[in-house]
C-alpha positions as CSV (number, residue, x, y, z in Angstrom):
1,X,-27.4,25.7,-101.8
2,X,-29.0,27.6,-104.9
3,X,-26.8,31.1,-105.6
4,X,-28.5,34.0,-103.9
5,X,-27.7,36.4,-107.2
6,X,-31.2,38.5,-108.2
7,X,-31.8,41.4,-110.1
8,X,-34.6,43.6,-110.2
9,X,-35.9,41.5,-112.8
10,X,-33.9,38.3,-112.3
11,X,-30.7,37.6,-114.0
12,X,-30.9,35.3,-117.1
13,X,-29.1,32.5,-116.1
14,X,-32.3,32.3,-113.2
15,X,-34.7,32.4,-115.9
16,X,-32.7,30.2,-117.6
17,X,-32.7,27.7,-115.2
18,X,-36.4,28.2,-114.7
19,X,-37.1,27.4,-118.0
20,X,-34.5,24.3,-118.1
21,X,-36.0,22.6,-114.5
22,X,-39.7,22.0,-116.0
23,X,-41.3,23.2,-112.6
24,X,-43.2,26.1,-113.9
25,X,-44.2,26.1,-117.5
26,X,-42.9,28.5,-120.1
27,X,-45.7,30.2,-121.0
28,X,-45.7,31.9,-117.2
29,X,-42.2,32.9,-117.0
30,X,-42.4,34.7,-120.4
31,X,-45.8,36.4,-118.8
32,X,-44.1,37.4,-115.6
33,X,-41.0,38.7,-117.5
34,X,-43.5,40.6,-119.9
35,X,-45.4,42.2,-116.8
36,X,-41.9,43.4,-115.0
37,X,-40.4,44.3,-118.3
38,X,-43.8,46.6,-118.8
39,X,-43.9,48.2,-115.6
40,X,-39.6,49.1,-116.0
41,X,-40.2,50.5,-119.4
42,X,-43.1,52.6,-118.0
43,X,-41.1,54.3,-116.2
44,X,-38.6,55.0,-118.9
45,X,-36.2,52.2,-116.7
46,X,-35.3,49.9,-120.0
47,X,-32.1,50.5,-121.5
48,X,-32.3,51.2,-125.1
49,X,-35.7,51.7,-124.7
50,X,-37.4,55.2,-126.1
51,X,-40.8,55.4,-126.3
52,X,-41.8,53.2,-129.0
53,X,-40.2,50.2,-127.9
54,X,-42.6,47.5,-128.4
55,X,-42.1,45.0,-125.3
56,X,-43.1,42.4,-127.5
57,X,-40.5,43.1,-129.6
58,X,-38.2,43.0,-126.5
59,X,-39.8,39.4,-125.7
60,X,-39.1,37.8,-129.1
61,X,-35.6,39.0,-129.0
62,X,-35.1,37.7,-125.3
63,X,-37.3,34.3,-126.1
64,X,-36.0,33.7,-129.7
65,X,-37.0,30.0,-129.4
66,X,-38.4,27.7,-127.1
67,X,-36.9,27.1,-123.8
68,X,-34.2,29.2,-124.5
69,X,-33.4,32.7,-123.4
70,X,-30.8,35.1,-125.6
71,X,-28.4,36.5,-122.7
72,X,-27.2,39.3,-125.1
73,X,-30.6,40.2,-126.3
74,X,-31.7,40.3,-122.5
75,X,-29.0,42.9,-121.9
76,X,-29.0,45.0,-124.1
77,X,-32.3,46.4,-121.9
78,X,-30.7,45.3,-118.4
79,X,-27.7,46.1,-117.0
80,X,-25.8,44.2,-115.0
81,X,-23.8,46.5,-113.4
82,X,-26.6,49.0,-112.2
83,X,-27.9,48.0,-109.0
84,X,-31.0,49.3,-109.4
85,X,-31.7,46.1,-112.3
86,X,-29.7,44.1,-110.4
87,X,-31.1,42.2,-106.9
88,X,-27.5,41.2,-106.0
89,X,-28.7,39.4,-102.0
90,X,-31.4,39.1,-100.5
91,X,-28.9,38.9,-97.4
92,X,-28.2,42.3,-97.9
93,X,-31.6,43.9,-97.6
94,X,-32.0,43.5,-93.7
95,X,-28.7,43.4,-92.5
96,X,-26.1,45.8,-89.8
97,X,-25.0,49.1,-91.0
98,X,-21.3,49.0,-92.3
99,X,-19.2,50.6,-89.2
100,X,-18.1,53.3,-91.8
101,X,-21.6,54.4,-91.5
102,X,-22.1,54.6,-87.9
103,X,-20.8,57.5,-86.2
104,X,-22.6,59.8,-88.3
105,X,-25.5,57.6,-87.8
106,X,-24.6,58.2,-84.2
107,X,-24.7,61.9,-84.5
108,X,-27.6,62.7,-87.0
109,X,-29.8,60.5,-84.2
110,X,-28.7,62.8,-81.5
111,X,-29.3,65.8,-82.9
112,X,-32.6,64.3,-83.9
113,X,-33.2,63.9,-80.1
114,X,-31.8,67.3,-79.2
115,X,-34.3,69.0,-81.2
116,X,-37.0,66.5,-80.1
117,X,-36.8,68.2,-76.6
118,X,-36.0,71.6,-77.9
119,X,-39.7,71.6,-79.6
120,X,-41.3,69.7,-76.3
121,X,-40.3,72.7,-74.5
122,X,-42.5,75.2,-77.2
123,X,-46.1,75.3,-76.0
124,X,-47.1,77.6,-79.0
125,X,-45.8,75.1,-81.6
126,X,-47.3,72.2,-79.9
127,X,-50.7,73.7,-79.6
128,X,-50.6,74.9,-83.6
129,X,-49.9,71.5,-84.9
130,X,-51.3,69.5,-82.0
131,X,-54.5,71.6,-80.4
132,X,-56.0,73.0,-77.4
133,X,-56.4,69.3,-75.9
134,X,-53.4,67.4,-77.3
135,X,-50.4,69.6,-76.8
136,X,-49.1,68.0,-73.6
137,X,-49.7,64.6,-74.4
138,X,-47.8,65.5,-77.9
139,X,-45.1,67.1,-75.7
140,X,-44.5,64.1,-73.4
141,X,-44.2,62.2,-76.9
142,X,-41.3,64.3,-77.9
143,X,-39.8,63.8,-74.7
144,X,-40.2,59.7,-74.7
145,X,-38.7,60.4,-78.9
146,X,-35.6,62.1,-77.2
147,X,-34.8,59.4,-75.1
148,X,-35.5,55.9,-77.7
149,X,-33.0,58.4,-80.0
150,X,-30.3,58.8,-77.6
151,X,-30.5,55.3,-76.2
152,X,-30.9,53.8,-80.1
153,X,-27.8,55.5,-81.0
154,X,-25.6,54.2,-78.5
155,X,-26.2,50.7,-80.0
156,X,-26.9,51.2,-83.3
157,X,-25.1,47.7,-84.0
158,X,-27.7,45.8,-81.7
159,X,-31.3,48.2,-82.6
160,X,-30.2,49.4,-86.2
161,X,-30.8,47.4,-89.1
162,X,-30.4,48.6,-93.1
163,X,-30.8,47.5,-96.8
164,X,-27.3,47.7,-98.6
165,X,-29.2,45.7,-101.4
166,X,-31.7,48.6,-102.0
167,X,-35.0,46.8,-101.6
168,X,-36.1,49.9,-99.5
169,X,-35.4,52.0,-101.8
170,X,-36.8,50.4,-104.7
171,X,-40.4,50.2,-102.8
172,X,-40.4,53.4,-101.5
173,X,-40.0,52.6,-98.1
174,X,-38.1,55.1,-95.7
175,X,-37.9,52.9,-92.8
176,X,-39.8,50.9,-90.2
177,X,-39.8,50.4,-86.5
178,X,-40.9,47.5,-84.1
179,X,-42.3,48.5,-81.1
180,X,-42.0,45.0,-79.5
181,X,-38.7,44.4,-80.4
182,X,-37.7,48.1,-80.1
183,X,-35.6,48.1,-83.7
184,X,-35.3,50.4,-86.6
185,X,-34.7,49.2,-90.2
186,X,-33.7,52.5,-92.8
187,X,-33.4,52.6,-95.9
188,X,-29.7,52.8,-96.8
189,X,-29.5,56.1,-98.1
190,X,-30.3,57.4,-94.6
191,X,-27.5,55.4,-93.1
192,X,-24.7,56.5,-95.7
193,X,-26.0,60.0,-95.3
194,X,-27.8,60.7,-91.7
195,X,-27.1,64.2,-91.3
196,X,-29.4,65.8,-93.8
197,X,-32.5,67.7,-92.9
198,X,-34.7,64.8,-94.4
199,X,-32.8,61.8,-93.0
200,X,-33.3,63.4,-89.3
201,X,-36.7,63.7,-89.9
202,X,-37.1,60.0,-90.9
203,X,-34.8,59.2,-88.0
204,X,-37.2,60.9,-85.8
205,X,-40.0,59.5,-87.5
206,X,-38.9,55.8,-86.8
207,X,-38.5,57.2,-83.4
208,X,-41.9,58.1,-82.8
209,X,-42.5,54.2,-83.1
210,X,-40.6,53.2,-80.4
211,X,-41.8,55.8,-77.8
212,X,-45.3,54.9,-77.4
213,X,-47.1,51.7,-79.1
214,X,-50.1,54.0,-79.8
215,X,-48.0,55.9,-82.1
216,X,-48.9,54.5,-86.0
217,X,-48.9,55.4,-89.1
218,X,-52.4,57.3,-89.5
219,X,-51.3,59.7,-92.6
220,X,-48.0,60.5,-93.8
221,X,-46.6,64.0,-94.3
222,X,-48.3,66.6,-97.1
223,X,-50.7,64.1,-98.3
224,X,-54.4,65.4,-98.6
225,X,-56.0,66.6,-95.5
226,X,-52.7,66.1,-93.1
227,X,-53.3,69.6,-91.8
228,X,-56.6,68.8,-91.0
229,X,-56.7,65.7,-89.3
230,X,-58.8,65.3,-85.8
231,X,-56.1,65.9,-82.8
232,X,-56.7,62.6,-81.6
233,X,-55.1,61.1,-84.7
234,X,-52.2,63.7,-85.0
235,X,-51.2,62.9,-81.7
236,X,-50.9,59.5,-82.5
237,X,-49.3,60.0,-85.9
238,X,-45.4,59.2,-86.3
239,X,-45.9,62.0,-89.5
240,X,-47.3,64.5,-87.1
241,X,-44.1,64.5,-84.8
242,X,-42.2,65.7,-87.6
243,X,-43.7,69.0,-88.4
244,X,-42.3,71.1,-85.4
245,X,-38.9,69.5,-86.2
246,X,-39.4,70.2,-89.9
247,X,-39.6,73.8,-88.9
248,X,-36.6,73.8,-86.7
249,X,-34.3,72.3,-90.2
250,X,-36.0,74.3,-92.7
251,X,-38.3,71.7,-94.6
252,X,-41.6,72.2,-93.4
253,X,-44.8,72.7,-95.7
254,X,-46.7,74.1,-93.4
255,X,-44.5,77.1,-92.2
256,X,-46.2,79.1,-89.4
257,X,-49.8,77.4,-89.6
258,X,-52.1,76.3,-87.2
259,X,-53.6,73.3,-88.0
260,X,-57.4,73.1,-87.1
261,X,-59.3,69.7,-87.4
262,X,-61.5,69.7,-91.0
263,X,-59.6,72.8,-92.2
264,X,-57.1,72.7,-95.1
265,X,-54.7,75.4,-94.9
266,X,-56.4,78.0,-97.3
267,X,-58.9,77.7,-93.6
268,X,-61.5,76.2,-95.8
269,X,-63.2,73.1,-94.6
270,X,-62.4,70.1,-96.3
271,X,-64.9,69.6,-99.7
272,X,-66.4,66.6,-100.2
273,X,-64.2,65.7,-103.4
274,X,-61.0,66.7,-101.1
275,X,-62.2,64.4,-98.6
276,X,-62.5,61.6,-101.4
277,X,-59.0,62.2,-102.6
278,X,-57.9,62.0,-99.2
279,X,-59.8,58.8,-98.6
280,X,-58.6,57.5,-101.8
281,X,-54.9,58.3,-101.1
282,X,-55.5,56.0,-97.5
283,X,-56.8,53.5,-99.3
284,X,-53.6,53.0,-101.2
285,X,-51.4,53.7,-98.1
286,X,-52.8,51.0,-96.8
287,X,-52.5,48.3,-99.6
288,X,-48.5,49.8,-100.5
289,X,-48.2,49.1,-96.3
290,X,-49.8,45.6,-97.0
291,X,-47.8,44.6,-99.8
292,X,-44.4,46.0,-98.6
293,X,-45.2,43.2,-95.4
294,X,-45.7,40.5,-98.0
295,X,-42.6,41.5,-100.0
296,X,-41.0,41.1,-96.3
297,X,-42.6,37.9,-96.3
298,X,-41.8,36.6,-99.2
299,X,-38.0,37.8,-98.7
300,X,-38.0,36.4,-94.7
301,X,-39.0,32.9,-96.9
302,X,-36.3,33.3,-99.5
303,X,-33.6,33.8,-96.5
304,X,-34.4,30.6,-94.8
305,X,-34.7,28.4,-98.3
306,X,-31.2,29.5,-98.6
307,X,-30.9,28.5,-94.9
308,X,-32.7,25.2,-95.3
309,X,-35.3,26.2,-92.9
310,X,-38.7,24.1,-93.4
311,X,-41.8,26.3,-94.0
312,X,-44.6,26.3,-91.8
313,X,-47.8,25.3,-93.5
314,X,-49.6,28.9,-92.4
315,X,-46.9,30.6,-94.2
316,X,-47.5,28.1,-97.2
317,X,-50.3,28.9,-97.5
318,X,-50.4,32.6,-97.4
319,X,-47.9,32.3,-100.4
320,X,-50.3,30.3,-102.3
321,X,-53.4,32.6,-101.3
322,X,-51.8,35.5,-102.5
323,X,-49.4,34.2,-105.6
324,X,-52.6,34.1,-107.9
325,X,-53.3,37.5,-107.2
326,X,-49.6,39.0,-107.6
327,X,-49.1,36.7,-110.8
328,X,-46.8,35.1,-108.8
329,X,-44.9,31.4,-110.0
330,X,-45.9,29.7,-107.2
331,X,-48.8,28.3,-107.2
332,X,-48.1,27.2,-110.8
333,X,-45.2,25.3,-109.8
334,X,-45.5,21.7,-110.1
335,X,-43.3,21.3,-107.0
336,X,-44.2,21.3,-103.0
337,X,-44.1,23.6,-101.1
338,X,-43.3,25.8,-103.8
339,X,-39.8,28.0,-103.7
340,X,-39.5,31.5,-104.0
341,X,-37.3,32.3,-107.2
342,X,-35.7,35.2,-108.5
343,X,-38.9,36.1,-110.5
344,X,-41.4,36.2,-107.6
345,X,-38.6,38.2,-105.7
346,X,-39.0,41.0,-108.0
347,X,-42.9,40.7,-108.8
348,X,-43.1,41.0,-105.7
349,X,-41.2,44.1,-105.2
350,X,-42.3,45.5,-108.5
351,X,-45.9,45.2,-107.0
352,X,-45.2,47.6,-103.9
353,X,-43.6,50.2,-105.7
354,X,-46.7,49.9,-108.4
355,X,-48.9,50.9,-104.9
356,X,-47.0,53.6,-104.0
357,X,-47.2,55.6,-107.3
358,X,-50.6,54.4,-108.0
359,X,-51.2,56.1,-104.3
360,X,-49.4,59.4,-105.8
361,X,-52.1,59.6,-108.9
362,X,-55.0,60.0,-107.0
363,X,-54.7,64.0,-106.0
364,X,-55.0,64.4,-109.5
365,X,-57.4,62.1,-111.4
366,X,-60.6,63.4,-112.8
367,X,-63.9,62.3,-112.6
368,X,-63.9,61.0,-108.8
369,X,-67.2,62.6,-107.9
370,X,-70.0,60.1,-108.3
371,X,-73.3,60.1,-109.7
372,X,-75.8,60.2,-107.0
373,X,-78.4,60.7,-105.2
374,X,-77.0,59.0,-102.1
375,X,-78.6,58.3,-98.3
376,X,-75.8,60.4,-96.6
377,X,-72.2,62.2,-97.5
378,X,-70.3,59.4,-96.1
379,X,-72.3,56.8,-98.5
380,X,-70.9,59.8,-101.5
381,X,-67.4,59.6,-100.4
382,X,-67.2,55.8,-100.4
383,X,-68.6,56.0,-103.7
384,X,-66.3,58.5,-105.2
385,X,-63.0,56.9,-103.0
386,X,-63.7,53.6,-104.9
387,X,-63.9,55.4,-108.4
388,X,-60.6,57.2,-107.0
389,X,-58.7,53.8,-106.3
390,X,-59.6,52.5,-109.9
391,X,-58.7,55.6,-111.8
392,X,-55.5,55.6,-110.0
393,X,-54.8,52.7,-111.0
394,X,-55.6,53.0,-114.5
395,X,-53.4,55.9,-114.7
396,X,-50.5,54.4,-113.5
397,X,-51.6,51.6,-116.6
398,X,-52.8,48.8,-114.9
399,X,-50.3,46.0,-113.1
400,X,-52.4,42.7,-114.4
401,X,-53.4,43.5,-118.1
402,X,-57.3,43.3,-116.3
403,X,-58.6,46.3,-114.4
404,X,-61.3,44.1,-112.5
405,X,-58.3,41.5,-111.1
406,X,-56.0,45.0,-110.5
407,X,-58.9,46.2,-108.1
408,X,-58.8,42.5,-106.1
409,X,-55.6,42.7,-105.4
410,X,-56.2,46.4,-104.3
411,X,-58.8,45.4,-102.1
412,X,-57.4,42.4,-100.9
413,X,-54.0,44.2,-99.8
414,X,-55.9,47.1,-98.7
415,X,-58.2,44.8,-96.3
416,X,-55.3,42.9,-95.3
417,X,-53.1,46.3,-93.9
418,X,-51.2,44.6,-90.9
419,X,-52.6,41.2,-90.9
420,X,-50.0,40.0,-94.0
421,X,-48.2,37.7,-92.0
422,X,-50.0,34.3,-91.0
């Protein structure tokens, strides 16, 4: 059984051994270690790495000669002993919280659910956040969110899952709930610390999942236009249930405001360039949502190679579909079905996170209004949410050296949002 040792870009006795087996050929694994390499130092993650490190001076010194890698060299910009470089199990990212962690687990959840029905009970907060129309179907939602946290925390060992290895964390991703199965998987700072303001609230959040299967993800909390959302979507918005909460704990953005559909909070109605920001910020919620299911995916795969588990050809094949567009090793490998190694582990990852702040540029890009005339304001914002998704992009600094293959694997995760997994 292969050793189950990653780091968040892989260890160099993986690429090591990547190089040594002959199944993908060198010039790929020193373009996928460039590409991760690029995206750490971008965000200043490199050790010894200022400014005007040149990553292809970083390459030679890790590649000094063919088919060999310089395990010195390589460290001296990753270190081994900082778990945020290192991928130490992929085991470890979906697995029960320590019992250590549980009974303040235990308690944040309930006071989670306490204030749940404290806030059901206030018909002026509901109506505020929730409208005129909404407000008692939102209220029975806060009373179904009380119970799943009060039942949920009586068995956190059997509904509770969390990510010692700090996948979550490294993707951005706060948590996740199944309806169907009714479970909860947190990121592991919210175990190891429930009983903060901001824990509770994701705590809630999750939550919100499990009481009603109408309850998505429709906009998440202080992104552009959350205020003014139609009450039909706040109401079926997990990010919605946490404002009256928020206001209970002290950490709301939106102290004392009625929120009216199509108003921001200034009471002005949405312009057309706020309405293309926010389009272009849903466009990228749903492409990071997209790829953080594949990196599941890809991870659920890992697990049962390690476990000996045949692969179905479905899932095969979604690998291969989407590898080419992730610069991913495996359809280059000149083995079949292709195994997931180290380095597509942390592409992978590497490619949610690059989503997620991507998402965070578009607020603040210029030049997202486009040239017109056009037949109707919807045909404008379309326009300018499209020029928003590649300027976002290009400010983060592009993820596959070519804007035009960047924006198909926008699109593709984008058009894919919860239809990942064969």
């Amino acid at each position: 059984m292969p050793s189950d040792a990653k780091w968040r870009v892989p260890p160099s006795a993986d690429l090591q051994a990547i190089l040594s087996s002959g199944t993908v050929d060198e010039s790929v694994v020193h373009t996928r270690v460039r590409r991760l390499l690029e995206r750490m130092h971008r965000e200043g993650r490199l050790n010894s790495a200022t400014s005007a490190t040149d990553i292809g001076v970083v390459m030679d010194e890790i590649f000094p000669f063919p088919g060999q890698l310089d395990q010195a060299a390589y460290e001296r910009y990753i270190d081994p002993a900082d778990r945020t470089m290192v991928y130490h199990s992929v085991r470890d990212a979906y697995t029960t919280p320590n019992p250590a962690d549980r009974a303040d687990l235990a308690t944040a959840m309930q006071d989670a659910a306490a204030t749940a029905q404290t806030v059901s009970t206030d018909e002026a907060g509901l109506r505020a956040v929730f409208g005129p129309t909404e407000w008692s179907n939102a209220q029975a939602g806060y009373r179904l969110i009380n119970n799943k946290l009060v039942a949920i925390s009586a068995d956190i060992a059997h509904r509770i899952s969390t990510d010692y290895n700090l996948d979550a964390q490294e993707t951005f991703l706060g948590g996740w709930a199944s309806f169907g199965d009714q479970h909860i998987h947190l990121l592991s700072r919210v175990v190891s610390d429930p009983l903060t303001p901001r824990s509770k609230v994701t705590l809630l959040h999750e939550a919100a999942h499990l009481a009603d299967s109408r309850i998505d993800d429709h906009g998440y909390y202080g992104t552009p236009g959350f205020e003014a959302a139609e009450e039909a979507i706040k109401v079926n918005n997990a990010a919605h249930f946490e404002e009256l909460p928020r206001r209970t704990w002290g950490i709301s953005s939106y102290v004392g405001q009625t929120f009216t559909p199509g108003l921001t909070s200034s009471g002005a109605p949405l312009t057309t360039e706020e309405q293309i920001r926010a389009g272009g910020v849903q466009y990228y919620r749903k492409a990071w949502d997209a790829a953080s299911d594949f990196d599941s995916l890809i991870k659920d795969v890992r697990r049962n190679q390690l476990d000996g588990t045949p692969l179905d050809g479905a899932t095969v094949a979604r690998m291969l579909e989407v590898s080419p567009l992730m610069d991913l090793t495996l359809h280059e490998q000149m083995v079949s079905p292709p195994e997931v190694t180290r380095l597509d582990i942390t592409t992978s990852e590497s490619i949610v996170r690059a989503m997620s702040i991507a998402k965070r540029n578009v607020p603040n890009v210029p030049n997202v209004m486009p040239m017109g005339p056009f037949l109707s304001t919807a045909d404008e914002i379309a326009a300018g949410v499209s020029l928003a998704v590649d300027a976002a992009m290009a400010a983060y600094g592009g993820l596959l050296g070519d804007a035009a293959r960047d924006r198909r694997l926008v699109d593709w995760l984008h058009d894919h949002y919860r239809n990942v997994y064969p």
